[in-house]
KEDOMI-881795 format. One record per atom (N, C-alpha, C): residue number from 1; residue in one letter; atom name; x, y, z. Coordinates in steps of 0.05 Angstrom, whole numbers, padded with zeros to 5 digits. Example, Ala and Ser with C-alpha at 12.3 -4.5 7.8 and 13.67 -1.06 7.14 Angstrom:
<sites>
+--------+------+------+--------+--------+--------+
: marvex : baza : selo :      X :      Y :      Z :
+--------+------+------+--------+--------+--------+
:      1 :    A :    N :  00264 : -00114 :  00156 :
:      1 :    A :   CA :  00246 : -00090 :  00156 :
:      1 :    A :    C :  00264 : -00066 :  00156 :
:      2 :    S :    N :  00257 : -00045 :  00142 :
:      2 :    S :   CA :  00273 : -00021 :  00143 :
:      2 :    S :    C :  00258 :  00001 :  00157 :
+--------+------+------+--------+--------+--------+
</sites>
This chain:
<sites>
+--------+------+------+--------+--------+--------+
: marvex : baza : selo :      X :      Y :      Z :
+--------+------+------+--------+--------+--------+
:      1 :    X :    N : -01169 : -02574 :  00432 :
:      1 :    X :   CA : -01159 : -02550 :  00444 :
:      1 :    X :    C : -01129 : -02553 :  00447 :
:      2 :    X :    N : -01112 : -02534 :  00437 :
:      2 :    X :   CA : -01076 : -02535 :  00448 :
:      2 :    X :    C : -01084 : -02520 :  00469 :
:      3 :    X :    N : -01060 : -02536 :  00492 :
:      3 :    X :   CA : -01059 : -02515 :  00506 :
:      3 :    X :    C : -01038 : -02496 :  00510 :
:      4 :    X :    N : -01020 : -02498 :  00494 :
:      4 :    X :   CA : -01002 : -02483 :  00490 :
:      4 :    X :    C : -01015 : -02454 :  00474 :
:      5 :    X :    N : -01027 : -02449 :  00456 :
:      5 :    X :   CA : -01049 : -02425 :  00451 :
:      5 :    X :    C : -01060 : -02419 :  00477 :
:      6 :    X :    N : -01071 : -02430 :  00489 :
:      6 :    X :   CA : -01082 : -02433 :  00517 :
:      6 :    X :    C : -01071 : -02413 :  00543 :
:      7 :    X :    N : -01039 : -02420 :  00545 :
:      7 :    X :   CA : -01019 : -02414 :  00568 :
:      7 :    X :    C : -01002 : -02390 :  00553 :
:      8 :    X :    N : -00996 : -02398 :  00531 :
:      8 :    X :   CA : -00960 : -02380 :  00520 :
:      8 :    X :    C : -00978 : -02340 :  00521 :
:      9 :    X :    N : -00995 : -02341 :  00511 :
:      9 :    X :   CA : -01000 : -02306 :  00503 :
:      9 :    X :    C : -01016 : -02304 :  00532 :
:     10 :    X :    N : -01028 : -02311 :  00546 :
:     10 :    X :   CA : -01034 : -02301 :  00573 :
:     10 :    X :    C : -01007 : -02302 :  00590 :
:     11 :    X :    N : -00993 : -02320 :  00589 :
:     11 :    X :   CA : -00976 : -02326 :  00615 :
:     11 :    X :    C : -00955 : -02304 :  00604 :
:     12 :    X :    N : -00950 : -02299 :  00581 :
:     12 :    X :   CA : -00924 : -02282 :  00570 :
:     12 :    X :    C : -00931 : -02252 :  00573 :
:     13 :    X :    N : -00960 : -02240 :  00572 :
:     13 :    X :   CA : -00966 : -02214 :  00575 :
:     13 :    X :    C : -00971 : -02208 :  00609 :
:     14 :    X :    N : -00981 : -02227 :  00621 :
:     14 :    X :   CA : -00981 : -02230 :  00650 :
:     14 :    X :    C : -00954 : -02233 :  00663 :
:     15 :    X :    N : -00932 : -02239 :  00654 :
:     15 :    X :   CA : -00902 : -02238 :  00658 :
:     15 :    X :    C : -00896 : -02210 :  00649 :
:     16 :    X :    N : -00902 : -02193 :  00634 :
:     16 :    X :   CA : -00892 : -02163 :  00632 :
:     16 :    X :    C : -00909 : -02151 :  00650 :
:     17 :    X :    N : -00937 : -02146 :  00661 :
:     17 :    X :   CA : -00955 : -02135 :  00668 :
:     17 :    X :    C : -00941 : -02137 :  00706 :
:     18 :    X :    N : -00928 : -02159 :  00718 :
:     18 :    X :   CA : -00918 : -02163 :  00731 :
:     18 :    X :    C : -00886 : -02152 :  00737 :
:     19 :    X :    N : -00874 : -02152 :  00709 :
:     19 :    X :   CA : -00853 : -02140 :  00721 :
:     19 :    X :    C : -00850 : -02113 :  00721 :
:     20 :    X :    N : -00871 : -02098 :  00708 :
:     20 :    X :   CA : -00876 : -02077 :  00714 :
:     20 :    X :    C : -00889 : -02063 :  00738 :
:     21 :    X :    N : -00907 : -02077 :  00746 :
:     21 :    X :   CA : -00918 : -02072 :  00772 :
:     21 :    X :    C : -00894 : -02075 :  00790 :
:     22 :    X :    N : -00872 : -02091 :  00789 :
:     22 :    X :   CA : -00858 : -02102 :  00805 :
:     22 :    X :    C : -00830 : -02079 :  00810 :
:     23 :    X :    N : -00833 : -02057 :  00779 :
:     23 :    X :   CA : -00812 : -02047 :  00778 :
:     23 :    X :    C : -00824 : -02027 :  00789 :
:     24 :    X :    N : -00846 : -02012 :  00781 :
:     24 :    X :   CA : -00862 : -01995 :  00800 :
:     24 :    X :    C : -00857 : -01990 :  00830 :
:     25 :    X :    N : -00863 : -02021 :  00839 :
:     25 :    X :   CA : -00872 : -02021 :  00872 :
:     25 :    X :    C : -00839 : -02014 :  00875 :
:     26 :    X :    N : -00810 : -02025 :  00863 :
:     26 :    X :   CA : -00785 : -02022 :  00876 :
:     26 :    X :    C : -00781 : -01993 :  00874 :
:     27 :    X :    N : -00802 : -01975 :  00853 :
:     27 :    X :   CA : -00797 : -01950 :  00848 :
:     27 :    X :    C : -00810 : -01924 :  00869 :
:     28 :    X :    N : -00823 : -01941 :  00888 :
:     28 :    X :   CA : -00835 : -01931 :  00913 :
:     28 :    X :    C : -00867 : -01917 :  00897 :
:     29 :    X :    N : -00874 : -01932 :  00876 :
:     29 :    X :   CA : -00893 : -01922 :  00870 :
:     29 :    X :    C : -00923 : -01944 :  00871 :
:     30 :    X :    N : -00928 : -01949 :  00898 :
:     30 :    X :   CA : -00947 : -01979 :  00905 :
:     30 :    X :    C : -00980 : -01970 :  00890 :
:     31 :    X :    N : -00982 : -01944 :  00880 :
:     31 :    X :   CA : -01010 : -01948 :  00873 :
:     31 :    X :    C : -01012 : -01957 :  00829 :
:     32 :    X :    N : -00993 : -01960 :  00836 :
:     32 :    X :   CA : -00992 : -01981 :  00803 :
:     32 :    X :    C : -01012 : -02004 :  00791 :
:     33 :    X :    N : -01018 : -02013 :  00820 :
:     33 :    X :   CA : -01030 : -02036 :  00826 :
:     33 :    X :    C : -01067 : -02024 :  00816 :
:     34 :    X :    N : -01075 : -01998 :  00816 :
:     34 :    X :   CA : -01096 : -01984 :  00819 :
:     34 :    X :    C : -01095 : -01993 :  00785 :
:     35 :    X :    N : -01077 : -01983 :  00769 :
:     35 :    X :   CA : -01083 : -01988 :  00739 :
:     35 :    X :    C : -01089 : -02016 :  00734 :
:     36 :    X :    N : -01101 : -02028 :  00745 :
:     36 :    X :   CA : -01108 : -02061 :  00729 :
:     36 :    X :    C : -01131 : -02065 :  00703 :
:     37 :    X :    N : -01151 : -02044 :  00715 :
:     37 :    X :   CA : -01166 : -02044 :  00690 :
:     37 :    X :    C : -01153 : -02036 :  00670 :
:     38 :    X :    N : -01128 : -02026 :  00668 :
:     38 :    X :   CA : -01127 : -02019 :  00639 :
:     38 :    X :    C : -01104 : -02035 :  00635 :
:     39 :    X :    N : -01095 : -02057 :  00647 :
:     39 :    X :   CA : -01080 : -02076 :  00637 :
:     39 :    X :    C : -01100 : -02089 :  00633 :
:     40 :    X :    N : -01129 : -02094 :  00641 :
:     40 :    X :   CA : -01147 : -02118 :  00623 :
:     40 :    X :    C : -01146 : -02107 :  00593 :
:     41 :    X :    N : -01136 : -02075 :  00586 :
:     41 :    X :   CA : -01139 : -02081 :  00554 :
:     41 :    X :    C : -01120 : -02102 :  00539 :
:     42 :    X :    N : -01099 : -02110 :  00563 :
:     42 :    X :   CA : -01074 : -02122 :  00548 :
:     42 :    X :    C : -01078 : -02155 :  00529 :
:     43 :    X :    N : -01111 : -02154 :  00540 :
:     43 :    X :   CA : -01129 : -02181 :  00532 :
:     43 :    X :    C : -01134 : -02181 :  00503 :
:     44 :    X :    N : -01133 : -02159 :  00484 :
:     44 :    X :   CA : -01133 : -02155 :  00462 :
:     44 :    X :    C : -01104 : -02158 :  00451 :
:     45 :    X :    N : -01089 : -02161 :  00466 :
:     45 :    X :   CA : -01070 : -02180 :  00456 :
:     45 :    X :    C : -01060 : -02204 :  00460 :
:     46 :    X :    N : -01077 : -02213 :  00473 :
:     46 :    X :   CA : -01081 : -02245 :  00483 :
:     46 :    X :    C : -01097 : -02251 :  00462 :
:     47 :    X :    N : -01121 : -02239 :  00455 :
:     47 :    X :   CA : -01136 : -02249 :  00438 :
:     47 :    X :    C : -01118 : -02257 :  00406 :
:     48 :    X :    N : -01111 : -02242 :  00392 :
:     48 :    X :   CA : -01085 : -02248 :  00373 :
:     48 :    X :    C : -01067 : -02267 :  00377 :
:     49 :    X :    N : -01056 : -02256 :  00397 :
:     49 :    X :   CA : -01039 : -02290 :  00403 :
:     49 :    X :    C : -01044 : -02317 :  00411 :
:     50 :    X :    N : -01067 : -02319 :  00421 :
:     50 :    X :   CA : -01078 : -02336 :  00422 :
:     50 :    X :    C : -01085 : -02357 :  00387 :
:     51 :    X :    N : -01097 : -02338 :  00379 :
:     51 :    X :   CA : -01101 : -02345 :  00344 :
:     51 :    X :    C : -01077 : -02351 :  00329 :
:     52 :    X :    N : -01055 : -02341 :  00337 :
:     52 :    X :   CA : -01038 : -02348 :  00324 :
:     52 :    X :    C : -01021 : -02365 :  00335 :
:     53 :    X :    N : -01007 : -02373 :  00358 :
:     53 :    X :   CA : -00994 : -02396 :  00377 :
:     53 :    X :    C : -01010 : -02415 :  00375 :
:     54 :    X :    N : -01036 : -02421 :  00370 :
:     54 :    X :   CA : -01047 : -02451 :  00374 :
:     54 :    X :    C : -01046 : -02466 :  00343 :
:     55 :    X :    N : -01049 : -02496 :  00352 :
:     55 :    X :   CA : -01050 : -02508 :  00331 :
:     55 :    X :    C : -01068 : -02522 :  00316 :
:     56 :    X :    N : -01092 : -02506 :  00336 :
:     56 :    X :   CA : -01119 : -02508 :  00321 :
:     56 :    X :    C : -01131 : -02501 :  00287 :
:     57 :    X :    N : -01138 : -02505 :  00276 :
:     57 :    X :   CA : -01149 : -02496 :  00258 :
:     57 :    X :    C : -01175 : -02486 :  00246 :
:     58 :    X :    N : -01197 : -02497 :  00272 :
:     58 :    X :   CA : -01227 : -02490 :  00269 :
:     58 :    X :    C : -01233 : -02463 :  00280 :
:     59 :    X :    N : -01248 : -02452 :  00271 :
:     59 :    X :   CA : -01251 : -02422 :  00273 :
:     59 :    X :    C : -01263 : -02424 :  00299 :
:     60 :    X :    N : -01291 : -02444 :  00299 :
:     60 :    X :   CA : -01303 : -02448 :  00329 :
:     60 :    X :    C : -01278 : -02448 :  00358 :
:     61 :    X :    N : -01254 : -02475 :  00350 :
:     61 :    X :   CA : -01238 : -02482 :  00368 :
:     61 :    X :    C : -01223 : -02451 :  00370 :
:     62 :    X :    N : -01212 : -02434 :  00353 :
:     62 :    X :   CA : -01197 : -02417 :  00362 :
:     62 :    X :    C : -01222 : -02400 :  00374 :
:     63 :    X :    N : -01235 : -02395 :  00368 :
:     63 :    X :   CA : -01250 : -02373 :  00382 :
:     63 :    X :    C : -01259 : -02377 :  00412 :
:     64 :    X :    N : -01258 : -02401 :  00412 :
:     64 :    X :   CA : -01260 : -02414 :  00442 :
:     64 :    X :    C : -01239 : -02410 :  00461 :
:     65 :    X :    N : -01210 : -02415 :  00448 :
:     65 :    X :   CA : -01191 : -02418 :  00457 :
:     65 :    X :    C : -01182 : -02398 :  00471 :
:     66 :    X :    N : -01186 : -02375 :  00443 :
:     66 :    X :   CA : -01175 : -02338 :  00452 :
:     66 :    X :    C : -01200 : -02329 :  00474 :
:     67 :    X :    N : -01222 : -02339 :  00479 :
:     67 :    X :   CA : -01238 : -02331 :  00502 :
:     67 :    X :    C : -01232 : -02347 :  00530 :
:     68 :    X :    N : -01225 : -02365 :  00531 :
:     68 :    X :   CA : -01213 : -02374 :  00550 :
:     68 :    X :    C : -01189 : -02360 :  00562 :
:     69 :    X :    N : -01165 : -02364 :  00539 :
:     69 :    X :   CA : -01136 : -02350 :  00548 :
:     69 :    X :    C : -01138 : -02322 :  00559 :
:     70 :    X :    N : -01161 : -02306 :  00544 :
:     70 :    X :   CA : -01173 : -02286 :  00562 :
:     70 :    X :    C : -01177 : -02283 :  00590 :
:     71 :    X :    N : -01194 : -02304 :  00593 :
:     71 :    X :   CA : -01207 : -02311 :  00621 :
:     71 :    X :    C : -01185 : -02319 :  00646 :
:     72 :    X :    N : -01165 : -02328 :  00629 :
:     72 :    X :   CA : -01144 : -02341 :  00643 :
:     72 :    X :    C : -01127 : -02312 :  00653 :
:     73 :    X :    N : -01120 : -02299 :  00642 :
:     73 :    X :   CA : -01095 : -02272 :  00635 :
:     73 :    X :    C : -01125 : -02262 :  00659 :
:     74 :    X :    N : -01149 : -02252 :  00661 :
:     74 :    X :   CA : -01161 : -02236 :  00664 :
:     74 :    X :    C : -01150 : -02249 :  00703 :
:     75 :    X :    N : -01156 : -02273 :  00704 :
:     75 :    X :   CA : -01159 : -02288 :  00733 :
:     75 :    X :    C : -01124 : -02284 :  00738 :
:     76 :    X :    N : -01116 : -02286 :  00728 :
:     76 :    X :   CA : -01083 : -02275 :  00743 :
:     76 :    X :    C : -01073 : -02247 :  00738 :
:     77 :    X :    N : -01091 : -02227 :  00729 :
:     77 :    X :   CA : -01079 : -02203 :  00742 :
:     77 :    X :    C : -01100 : -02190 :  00758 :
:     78 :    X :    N : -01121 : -02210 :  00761 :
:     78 :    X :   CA : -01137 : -02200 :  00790 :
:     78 :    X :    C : -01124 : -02216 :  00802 :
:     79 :    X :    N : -01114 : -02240 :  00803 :
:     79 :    X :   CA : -01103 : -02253 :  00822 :
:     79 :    X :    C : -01078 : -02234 :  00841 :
:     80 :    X :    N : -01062 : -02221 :  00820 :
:     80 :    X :   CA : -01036 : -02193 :  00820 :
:     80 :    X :    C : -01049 : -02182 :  00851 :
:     81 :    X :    N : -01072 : -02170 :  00840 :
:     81 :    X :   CA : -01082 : -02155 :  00855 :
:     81 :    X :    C : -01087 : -02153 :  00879 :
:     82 :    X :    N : -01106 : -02180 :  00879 :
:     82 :    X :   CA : -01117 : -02193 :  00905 :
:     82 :    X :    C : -01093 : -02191 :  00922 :
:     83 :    X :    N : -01071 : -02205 :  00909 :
:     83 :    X :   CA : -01049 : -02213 :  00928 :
:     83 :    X :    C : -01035 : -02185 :  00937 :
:     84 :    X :    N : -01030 : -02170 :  00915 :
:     84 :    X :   CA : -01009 : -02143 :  00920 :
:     84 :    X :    C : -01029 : -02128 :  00941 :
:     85 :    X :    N : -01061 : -02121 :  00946 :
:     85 :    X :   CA : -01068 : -02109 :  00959 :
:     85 :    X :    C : -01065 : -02120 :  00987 :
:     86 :    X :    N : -01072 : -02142 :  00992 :
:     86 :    X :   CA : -01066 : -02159 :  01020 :
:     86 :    X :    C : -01041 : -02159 :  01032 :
:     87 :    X :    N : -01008 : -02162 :  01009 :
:     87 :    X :   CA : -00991 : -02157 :  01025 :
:     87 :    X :    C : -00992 : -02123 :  01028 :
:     88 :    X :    N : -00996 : -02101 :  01014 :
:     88 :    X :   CA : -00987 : -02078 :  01026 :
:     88 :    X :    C : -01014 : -02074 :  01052 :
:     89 :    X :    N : -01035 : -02083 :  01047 :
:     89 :    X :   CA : -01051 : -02069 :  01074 :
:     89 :    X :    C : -01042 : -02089 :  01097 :
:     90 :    X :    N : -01019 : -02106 :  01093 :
:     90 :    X :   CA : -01016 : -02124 :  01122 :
:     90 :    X :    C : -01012 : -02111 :  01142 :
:     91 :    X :    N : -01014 : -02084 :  01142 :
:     91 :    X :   CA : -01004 : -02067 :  01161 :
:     91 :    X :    C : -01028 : -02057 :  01181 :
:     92 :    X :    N : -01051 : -02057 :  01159 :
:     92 :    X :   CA : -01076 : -02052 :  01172 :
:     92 :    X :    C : -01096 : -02068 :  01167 :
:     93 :    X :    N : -01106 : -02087 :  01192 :
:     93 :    X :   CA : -01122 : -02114 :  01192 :
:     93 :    X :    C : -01147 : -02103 :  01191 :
:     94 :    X :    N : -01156 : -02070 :  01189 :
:     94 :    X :   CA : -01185 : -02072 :  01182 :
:     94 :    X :    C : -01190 : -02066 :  01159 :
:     95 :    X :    N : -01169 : -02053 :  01133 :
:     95 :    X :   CA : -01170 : -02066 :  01110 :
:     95 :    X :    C : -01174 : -02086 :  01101 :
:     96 :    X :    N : -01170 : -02116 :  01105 :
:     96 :    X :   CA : -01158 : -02142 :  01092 :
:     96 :    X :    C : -01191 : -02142 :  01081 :
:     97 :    X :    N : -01213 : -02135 :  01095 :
:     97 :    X :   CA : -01241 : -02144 :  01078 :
:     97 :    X :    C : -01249 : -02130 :  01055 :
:     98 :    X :    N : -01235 : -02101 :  01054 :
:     98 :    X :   CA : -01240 : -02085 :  01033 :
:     98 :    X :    C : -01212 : -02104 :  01015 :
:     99 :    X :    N : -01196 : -02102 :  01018 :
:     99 :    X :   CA : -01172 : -02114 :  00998 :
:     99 :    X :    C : -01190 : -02146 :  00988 :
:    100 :    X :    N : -01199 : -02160 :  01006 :
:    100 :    X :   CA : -01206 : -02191 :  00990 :
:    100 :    X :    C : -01239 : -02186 :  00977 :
:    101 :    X :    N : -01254 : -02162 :  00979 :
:    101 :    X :   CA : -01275 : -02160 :  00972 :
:    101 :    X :    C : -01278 : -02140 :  00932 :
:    102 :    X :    N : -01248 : -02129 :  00942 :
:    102 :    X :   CA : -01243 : -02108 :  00912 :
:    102 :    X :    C : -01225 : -02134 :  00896 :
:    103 :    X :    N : -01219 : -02147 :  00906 :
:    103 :    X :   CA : -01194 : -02167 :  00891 :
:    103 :    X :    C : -01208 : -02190 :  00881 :
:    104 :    X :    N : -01227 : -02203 :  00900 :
:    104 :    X :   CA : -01246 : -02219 :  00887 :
:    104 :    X :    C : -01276 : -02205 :  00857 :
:    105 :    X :    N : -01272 : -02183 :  00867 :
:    105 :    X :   CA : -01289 : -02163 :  00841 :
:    105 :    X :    C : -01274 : -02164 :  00817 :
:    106 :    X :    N : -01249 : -02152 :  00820 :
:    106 :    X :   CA : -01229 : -02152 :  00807 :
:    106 :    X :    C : -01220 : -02188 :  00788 :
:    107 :    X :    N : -01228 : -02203 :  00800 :
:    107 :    X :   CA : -01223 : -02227 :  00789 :
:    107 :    X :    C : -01238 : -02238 :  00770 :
:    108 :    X :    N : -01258 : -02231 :  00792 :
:    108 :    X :   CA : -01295 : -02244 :  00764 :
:    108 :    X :    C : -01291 : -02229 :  00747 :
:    109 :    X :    N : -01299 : -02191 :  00756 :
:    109 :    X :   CA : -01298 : -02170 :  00725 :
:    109 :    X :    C : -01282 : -02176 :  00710 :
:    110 :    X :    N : -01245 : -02182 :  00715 :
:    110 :    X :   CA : -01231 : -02181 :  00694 :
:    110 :    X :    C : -01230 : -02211 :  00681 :
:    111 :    X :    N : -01238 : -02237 :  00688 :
:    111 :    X :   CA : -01235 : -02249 :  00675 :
:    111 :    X :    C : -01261 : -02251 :  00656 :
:    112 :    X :    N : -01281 : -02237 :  00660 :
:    112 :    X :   CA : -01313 : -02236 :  00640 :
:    112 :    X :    C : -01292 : -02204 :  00618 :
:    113 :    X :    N : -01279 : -02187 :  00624 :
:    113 :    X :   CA : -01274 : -02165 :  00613 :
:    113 :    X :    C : -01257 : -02182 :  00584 :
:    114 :    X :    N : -01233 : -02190 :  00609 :
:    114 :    X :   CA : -01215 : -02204 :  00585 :
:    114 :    X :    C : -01222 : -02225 :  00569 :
:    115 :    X :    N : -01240 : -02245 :  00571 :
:    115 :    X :   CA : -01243 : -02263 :  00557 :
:    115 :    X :    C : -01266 : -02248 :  00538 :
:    116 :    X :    N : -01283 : -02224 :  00546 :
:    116 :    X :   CA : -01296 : -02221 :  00521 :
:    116 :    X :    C : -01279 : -02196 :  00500 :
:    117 :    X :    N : -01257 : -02186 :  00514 :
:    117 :    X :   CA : -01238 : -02168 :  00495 :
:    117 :    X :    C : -01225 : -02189 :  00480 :
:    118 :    X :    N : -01213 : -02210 :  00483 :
:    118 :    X :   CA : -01193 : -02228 :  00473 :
:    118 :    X :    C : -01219 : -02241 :  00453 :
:    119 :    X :    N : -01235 : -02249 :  00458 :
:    119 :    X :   CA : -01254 : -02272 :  00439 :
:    119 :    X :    C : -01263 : -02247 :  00414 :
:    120 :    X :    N : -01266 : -02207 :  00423 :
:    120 :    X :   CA : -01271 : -02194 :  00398 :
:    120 :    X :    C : -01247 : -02199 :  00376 :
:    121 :    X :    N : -01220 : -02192 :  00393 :
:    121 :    X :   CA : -01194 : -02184 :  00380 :
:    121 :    X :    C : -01190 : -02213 :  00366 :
:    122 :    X :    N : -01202 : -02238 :  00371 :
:    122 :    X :   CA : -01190 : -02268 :  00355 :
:    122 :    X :    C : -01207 : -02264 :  00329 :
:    123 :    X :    N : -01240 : -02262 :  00346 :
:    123 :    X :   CA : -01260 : -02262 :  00305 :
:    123 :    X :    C : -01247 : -02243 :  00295 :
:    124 :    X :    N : -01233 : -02212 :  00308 :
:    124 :    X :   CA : -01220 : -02198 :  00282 :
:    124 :    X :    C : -01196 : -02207 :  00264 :
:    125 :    X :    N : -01184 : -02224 :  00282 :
:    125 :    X :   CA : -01154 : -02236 :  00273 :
:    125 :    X :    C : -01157 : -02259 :  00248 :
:    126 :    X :    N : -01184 : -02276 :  00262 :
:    126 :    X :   CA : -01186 : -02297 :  00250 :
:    126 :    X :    C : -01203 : -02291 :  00218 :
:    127 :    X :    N : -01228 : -02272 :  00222 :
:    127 :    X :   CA : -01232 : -02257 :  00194 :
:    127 :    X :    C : -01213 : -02241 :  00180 :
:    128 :    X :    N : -01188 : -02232 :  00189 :
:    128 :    X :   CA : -01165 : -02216 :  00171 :
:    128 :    X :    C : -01153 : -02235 :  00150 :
:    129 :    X :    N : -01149 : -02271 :  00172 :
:    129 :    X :   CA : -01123 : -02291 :  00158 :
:    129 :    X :    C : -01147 : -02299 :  00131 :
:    130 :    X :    N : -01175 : -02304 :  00139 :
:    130 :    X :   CA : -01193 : -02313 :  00127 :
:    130 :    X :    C : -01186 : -02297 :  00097 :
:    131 :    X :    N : -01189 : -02272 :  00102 :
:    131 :    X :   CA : -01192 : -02251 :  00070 :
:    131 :    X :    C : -01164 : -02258 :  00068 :
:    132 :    X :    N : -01136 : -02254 :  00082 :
:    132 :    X :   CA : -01112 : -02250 :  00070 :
:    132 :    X :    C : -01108 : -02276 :  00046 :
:    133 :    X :    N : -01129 : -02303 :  00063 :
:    133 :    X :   CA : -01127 : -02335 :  00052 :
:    133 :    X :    C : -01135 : -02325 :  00013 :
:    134 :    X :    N : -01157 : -02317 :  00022 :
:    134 :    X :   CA : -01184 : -02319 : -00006 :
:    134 :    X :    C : -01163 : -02290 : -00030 :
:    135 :    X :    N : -01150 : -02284 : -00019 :
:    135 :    X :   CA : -01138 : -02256 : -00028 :
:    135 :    X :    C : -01114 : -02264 : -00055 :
:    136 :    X :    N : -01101 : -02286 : -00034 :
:    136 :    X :   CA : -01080 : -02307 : -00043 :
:    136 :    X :    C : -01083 : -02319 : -00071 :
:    137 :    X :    N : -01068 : -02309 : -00095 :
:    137 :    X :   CA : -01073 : -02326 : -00118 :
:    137 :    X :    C : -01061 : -02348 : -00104 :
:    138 :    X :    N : -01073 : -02376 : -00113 :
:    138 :    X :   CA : -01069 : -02403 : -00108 :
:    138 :    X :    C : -01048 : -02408 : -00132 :
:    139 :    X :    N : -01032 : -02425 : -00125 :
:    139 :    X :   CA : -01001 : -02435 : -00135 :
:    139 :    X :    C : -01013 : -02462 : -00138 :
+--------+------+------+--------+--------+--------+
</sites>
C-alpha cells in the first residue's frame, strides 16, 4: 500500500472543502456546514486520484487503496462537522447531544458513503487505463 495515494487526494480535496466552509462561515453564512452530504460526492474524486497518485500497480492494491482514501476524506469532513457544529451551538449546552449525536452519524455514514463512491469511481478509472493500455499499438 503507498501511502501517499492514501493521504495526497483525500487530504487535498478536504483542504478545499474546508476553505470553503471556512469562507462561507467568514461570509456570515454558518449553515454551509448543512451541505456535507454533497461534499461526500467529492469522494468520486478521491476515488481517481487515488488511482492515479499511488505507486501501486495491482488492480486489487489500488482498489483497496481508493476505498480506504475514501473512508479517510469521508471521516474528516464528518470530523468538519462534528467539530463546526459543537463550536457554533457552544452557545446552547442543550444542543451539544444533538450536535455529537448528528456528527458521529455523519462520520460512520460518510466514511461507508465515501469509501464506497471512491472504490466505484477507482474500478472505473482503473478499467479506462486497462482499455487505453490494450488500445495502445505496442512499440
Amino acid at each position: 500500500m503507498d501511502p501517499f495515494g492514501l493521504l495526497y487526494a483525500p487530504g487535498m480535496l478536504f483542504l478545499a472543502w474546508l476553505l470553503m466552509v471556512a469562507a462561507m462561515t467568514w461570509a456570515k453564512l454558518p449553515g454551509v456546514i448543512c451541505l456535507t452530504p454533497v461534499a461526500w460526492l467529492l469522494a468520486t474524486a478521491v476515488g481517481r486520484g487515488a488511482v492515479r497518485y499511488s505507486r501501486s500497480r495491482h488492480v486489487a492494491t489500488l482498489r483497496r487503496e481508493a476505498a480506504i482514501a475514501g473512508a479517510v476524506f469521508g471521516f474528516l469532513v464528518g470530523g468538519l462537522y462534528l467539530l463546526y457544529t459543537l463550536v457554533v451551538f457552544r452557545s446552547e449546552p442543550d444542543t451539544y447531544g444533538f450536535a455529537i449525536v448528528s456528527g458521529s452519524g455523519f462520520i460512520v455514514c460518510g466514511m461507508g458513503v465515501c469509501a464506497g463512491l471512491s472504490l466505484g469511481t477507482a474500478a472505473l478509472t482503473i478499467r479506462r487505463i486497462m482499455v487505453e493500455q490494450k488500445a495502445k499499438p505496442h512499440e
